[in-house]
N, C-alpha and C positions, 0 to 999 in steps of 0.2 A: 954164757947163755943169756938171751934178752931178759929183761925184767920183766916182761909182760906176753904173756901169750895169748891169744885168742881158741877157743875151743866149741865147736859147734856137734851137734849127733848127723852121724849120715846117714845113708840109706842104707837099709841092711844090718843094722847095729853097728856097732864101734862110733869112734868121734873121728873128728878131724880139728887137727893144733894147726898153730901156724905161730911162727914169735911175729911182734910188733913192733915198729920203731918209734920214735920221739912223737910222731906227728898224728900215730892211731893209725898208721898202713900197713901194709904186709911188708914186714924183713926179712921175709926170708922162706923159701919153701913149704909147702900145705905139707903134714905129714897126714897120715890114716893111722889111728890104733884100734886096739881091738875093744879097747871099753877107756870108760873117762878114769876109772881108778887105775890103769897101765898109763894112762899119757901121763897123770900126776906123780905116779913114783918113779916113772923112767926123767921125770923133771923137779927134782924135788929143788933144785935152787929158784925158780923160778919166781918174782917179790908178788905179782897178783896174775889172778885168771881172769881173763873178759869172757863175759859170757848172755847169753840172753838172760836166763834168770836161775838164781839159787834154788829156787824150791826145785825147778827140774833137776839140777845137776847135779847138786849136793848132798842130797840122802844117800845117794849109793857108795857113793866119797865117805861117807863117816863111817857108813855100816863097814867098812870096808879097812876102815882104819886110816883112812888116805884123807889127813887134813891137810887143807890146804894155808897158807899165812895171813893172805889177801883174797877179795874177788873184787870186780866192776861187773855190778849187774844192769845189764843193759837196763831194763824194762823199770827198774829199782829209779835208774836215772832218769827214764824219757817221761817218766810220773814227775819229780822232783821240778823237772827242766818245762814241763807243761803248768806245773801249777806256777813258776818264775817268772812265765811269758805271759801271763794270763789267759792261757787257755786249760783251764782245770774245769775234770772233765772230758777230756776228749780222748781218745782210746788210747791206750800207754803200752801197746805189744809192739815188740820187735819190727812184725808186720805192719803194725801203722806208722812208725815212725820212718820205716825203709817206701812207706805208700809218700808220705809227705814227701818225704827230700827227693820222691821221682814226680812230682805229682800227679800220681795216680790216685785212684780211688781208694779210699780208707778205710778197712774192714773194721767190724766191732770188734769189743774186747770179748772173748769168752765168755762165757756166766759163771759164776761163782759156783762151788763146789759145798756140800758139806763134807764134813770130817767124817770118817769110819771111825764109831766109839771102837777107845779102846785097841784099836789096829795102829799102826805106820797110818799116817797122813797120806791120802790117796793125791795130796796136791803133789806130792814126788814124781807123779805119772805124768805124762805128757799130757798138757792138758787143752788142745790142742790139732786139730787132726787134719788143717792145711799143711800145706807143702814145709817140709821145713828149709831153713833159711843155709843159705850154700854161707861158707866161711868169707864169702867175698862180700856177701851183705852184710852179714854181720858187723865186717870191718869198714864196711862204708856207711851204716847207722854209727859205729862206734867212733870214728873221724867226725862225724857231723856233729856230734853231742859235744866230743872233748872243743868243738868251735864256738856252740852256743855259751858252753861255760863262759869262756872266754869272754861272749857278749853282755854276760847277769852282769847286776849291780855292785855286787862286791865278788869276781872272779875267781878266789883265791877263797873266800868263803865255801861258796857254793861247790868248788871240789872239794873241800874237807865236807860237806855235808853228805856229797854225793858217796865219799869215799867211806863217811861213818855209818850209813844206810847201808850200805852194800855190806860193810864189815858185821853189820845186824843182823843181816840174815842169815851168815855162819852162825853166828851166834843161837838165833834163833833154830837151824837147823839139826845142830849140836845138843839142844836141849830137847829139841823135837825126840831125838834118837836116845840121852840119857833119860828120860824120864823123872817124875818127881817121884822119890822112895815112898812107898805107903803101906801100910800095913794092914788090909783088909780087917782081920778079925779086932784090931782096935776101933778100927771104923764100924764095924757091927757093935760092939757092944757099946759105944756114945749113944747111935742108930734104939738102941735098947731100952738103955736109961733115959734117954730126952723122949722117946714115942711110945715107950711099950710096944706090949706085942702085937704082929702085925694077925690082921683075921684074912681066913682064908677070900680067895676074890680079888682080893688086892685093893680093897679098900681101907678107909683111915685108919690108922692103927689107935692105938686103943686110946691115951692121952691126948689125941685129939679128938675122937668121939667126944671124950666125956667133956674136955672144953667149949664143944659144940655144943652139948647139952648145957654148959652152963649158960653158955649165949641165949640160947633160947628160951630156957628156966628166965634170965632175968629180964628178958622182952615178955615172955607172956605168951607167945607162940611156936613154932616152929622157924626157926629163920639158919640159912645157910651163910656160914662167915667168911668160907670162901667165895663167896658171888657178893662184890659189892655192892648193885645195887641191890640186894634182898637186905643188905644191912644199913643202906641211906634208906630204905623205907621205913625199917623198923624203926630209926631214930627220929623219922618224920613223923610217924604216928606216934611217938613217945613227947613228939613234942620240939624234938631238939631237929634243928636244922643243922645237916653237914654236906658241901659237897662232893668228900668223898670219905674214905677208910685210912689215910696215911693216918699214920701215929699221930705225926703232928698234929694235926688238926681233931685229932682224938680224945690224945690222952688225958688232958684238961675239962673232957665233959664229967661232968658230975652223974655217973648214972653205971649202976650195978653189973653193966654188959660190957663196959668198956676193958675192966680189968683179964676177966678172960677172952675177949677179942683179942686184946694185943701179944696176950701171951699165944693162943691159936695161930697168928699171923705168923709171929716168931716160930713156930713150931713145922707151920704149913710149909713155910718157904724150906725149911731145912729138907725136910720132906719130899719136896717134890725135885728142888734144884741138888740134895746132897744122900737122897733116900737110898733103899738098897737095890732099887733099878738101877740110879747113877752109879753103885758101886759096881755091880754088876755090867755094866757096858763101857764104864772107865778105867777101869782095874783091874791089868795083868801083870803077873808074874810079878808082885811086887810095887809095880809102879804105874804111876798116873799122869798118860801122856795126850795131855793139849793138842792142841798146834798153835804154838806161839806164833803172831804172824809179827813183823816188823814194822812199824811205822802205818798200822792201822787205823787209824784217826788221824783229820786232820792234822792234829797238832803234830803229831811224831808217836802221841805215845801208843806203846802196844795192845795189842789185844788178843784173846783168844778164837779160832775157831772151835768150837763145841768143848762141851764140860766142864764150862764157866771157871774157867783157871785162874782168874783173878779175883774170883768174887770166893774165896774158900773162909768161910765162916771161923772163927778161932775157936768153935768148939769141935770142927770138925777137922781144925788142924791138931790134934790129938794122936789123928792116925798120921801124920805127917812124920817117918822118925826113921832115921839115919839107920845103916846096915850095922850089923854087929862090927865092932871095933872102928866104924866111919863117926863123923862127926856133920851136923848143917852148923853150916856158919851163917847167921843173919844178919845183913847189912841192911839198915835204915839212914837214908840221907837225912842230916836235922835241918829242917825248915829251909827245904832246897829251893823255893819257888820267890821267897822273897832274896834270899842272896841272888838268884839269879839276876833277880829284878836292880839289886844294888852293880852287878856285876854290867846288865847291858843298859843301863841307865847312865852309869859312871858319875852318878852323884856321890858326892864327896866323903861327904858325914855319914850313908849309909854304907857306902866300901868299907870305910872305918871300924865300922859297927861288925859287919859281913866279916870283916879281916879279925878280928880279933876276940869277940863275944862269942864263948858256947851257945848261949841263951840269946838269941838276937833280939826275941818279944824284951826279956826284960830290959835289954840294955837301949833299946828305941823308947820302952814306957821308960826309962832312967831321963832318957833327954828330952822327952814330949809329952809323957801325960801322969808326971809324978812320981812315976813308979809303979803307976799303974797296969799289970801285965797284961790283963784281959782286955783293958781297954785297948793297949798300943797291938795287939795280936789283932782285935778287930779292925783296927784302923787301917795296917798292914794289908790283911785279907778284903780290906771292904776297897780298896783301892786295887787293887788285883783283878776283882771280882764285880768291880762296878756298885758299889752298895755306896750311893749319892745324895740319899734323901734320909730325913728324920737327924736319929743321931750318927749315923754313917757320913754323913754331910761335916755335923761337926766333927766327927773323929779327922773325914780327910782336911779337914781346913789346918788342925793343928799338924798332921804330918805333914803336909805342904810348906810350912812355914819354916819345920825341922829340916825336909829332905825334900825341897823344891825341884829338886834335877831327876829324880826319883819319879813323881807324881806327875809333873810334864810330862815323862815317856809315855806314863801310861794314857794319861790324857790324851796325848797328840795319836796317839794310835788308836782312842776310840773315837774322835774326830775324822781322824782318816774312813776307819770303819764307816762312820755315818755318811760319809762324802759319798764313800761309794770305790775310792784308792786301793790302792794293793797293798797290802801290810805283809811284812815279814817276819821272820825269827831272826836269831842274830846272825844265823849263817845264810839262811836265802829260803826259808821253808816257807810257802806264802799261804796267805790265809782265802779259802774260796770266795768268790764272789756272791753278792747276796742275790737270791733267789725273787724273778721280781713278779712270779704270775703261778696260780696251781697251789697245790700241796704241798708248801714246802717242806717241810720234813721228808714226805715220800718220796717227792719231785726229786731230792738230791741223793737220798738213799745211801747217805752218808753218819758212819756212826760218829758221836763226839761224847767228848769225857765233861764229866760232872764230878764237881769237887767232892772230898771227902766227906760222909755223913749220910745221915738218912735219911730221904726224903723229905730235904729241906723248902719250904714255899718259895723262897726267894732266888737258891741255890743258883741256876741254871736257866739262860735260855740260848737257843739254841739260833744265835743272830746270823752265822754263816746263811743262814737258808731262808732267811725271814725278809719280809718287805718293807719292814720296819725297819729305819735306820738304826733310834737309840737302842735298838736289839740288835743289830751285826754291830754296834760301836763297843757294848758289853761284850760281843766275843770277842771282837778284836783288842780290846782292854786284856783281857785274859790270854787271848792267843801267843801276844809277843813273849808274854812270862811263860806261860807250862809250852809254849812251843819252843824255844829256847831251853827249856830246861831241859826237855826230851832229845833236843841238842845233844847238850851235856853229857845226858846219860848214855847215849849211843857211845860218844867218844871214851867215854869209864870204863864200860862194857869191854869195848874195841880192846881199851887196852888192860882190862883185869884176864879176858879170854889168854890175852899175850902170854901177862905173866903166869899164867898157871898152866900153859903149857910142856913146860916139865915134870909137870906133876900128875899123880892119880885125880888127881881134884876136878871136879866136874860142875860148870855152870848148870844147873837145874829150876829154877826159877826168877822171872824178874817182871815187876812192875813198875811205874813210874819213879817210885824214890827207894821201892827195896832190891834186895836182892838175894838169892842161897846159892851158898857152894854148898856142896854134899862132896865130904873129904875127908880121908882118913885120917885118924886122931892124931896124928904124928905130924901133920899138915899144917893141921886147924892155926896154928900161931903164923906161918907162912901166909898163909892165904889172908888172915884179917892186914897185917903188915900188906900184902899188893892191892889188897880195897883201897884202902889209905894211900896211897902210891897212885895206882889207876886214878884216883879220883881227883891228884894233885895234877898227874897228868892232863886231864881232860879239862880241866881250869884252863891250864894254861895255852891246850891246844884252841877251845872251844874261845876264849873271851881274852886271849893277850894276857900281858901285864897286867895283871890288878891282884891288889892285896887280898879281894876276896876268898876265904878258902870256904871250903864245901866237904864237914865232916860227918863221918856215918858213928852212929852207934851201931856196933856189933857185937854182939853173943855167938857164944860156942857153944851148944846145945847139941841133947842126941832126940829132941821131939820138937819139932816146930810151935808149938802152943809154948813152950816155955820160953821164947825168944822174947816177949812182951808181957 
């Protein structure tokens, strides 16, 4: 049987397969079946499915029982293959890629959907409601892509990239359908002890009332903590000038309101983004399902559609706890973003470092700043993250001198940035172009990730979209490393889903450097052994030969709060 089949929905329900040859054509006869889960079990040899896209095909495949090993998602690649060519941006459906290569006119993309709290993902549904696309297009979008590959700059890259994207949305589909375990009534009673009781109305519950009051008690007035500007007033007429309520810039004022502000703030957010509404529209039967999307930000890395699945507070990973006799296994990548940066830089001394040091901070502060860890970790991160001026200047002057091959990368790619050039990841991911009239932020209506931490001043800015060179040159500084890394991670994933395919053990949660299995206790040593495995794979898939390795801490835990 071919290795690759093509599968399209027809008219009337059921699909239509057809196998493929070497070149992306039709080998061999269209068949009809009566649903996508009969075509995949009457073909279970089959190495990948081509398809428009995973979110439609795939939900009823899993529910089903009917996984598949591989996919190529069309749409998955005509994004990847648009942002490569420089035209990022431009509608990335089935339909417009099949409008291009006739040149006819180019429909928009659909509009975005939100998630049903709580429900199956409605993006499962057709989303969608022109003509659908005959198995013949399909396959002549799908010849056209596998030629562009062929065209990118590194060709052999750019299909592992397309191939680890695509592999992501199994991935991501798979976890859509397991859910993350949760345990409602633990979640109530956190909900309990950090708010008190809730009053009837559905207003503040009671421990923020009273923190309220004391905001107001030590203003002198009546002042609301949730409305920022009612809180830069009351600090204006107190005397003290702020212009806004982040912590940062708070918690160093000298002045009796700030104390319970920041614990309200802390309080409010749990509140509103994890209260007993969210449990209530998140939480069934057990479990608490997102919708992981794949490659949701520029860079690669994921994101959620509704119920803030990445953002889950660790007091509220509490309720987060394994089935009676199951186990979560928590993988943490350690300092995944600078080994990267050792690994596609291919500087010498830092590979070294990368290759062989648990501790990579200490063992770079060993050869560049004494021994000093917090320094060498700043210096690290400020060179990643563009931090050029004061003492960020001198931290990178002395990494530069340690790990010159290193500091170039990232240099030559925020120079590119500034030019206005194309920057990539190390497989072909490219970073958008800057944004050069309008609102940019709005204009591009594209989400991006912010490093780790709270609401840092200098943290972030958001140069893909900006008019500002040395601001797309900062993201493009950052891009090649966490877009690269997000590489990586696809390809670990790709291959931890692999190995645990014999098993009860179920992918359940992932963000840029973690990850959960939820797995029966008998497992749990299995599964941390294919972390470790997957991970070594994806090294070597992702970045060649290099001594770099890239290891997780993991815990066997039955509550997620205990993993850290």
């Amino acid at each position: 049987m071919s290795e690759r089949w093509a599968m399209v929905s027809s008219e009337g329900g059921g699909v239509e397969v057809a196998p493929l040859g070497d070149g992306g054509g039709l080998a061999g006869d269209v068949v009809r079946e009566a649903s996508a889960v009969e075509a995949v079990r009457k073909r279970g040899t089959v190495g990948r499915w081509v398809w428009r896209s995973s979110a439609e095909t795939y939900a009823p495949l899993v529910t089903a029982g009917a996984r598949v090993d591989r996919c190529y998602d069309i749409e998955i690649a005509e994004n990847l293959l648009l942002g490569h060519e420089g035209r990022f941006g431009a509608p990335r459906s089935a339909w417009a890629a099949l409008a291009r290569l006739r040149g006819t006119a180019v429909p928009p993309d659909p509009p975005t959907r939100a998630v049903d709290p709580g429900g199956q993902p409605s993006l499962f549904e057709p989303r969608d409601a022109r003509a659908r696309l005959s198995i013949e297009e399909l396959v002549e979008v799908y010849g056209e892509q596998l030629r562009r590959h062929e065209r990118a700059e590194h060709p052999a890259r750019m299909r592992l990239l397309t191939a680890a994207e695509s592999a992501g949305t199994l991935v991501a589909g798979e976890m859509n359908a397991a859910g993350l375990p949760w345990r409602a009534d633990v979640h109530r009673e956190v909900l309990q002890e950090l708010l008190g009781e809730r009053y009837a109305g559905g207003g503040e519950p009671r421990r923020l009332a009273e923190l309220a009051d004391e905001v107001s008690t030590a203003f002198g007035r009546r002042v609301r903590p949730d409305l920022p500007a009612d809180v830069v007033k009351a600090f204006a007429q107190a005397g003290i000038k702020v212009k806004s309520t982040r912590r940062w810039e708070i918690e160093t004022i000298d002045h009796p309101a700030v104390e319970p502000l920041i614990a309200y703030k802390k309080l409010y957010r749990i509140w509103v983004a994890h209260g007993w509404s969210w449990l209530q529209d998140w939480v069934r039967d057990g479990r608490f399902r997102p919708e992981f999307l794949a490659g949701g930000t520029v860079t690669g890395r994921w994101v959620t559609n509704g119920g803030g699945g990445l953002q889950i507070p660790k007091v509220i990973r509490r309720a987060v706890v394994a089935d009676p006799g199951w186990r979560l296994v928590v993988a943490d990548a350690d300092q995944m973003e600078p080994r990267v940066l050792a690994a596609i830089s291919r500087d010498p001394g830092l590979m070294e470092v990368a290759g062989r040091a648990s501790d990579l901070y200490q063992a770079v502060s060993d050869r560049a700043f004494s021994g000093d860890r917090d320094q060498a970790k700043l210096a690290v991160l400020g060179a990643v993250y563009g931090q050029t001026s004061g003492d960020g200047l001198k931290n990178l002057a002395a990494l530069r001198r340690r790990f010159p091959r290193a500091v170039e990368y990232v240099d030559e790619a925020a120079r590119a940035g500034e030019e206005g050039r194309l920057v990539r990841t190390w497989l072909g991911r490219t970073c958008p172009p800057a944004v050069t009239s309008g609102d940019a932020d709005e204009e591009a209506g594209i989400p991006v990730d912010a490093p780790e931490g709270e609401e840092s001043p200098s943290a972030w800015v958001p140069g893909y979209a900006s008019s500002n060179a040395r601001a797309r040159g900062r993201f493009t500084r950052n891009f090649v490393v966490q877009g690269s890394a997000a590489d990586w991670a696809l390809l670990m994933l790709a291959a931890l889903r692999q190995a645990c395919a014999g098993m009860a053990a179920e992918l359940v949660f992932f963000q840029h450097d973690e990850v959960i299995v939820h797995c029966p206790e008998g497992e749990a040593e299995a599964v941390v052994r294919a972390i470790g495995e997957a991970s070594e794979t994806a090294a070597r898939l992702t970045f060649g030969e290099t001594p770099v390795r890239f290891p997780f801490t993991t815990a066997v835990v039955e509550c997620y709060a205990d993993a850290k």
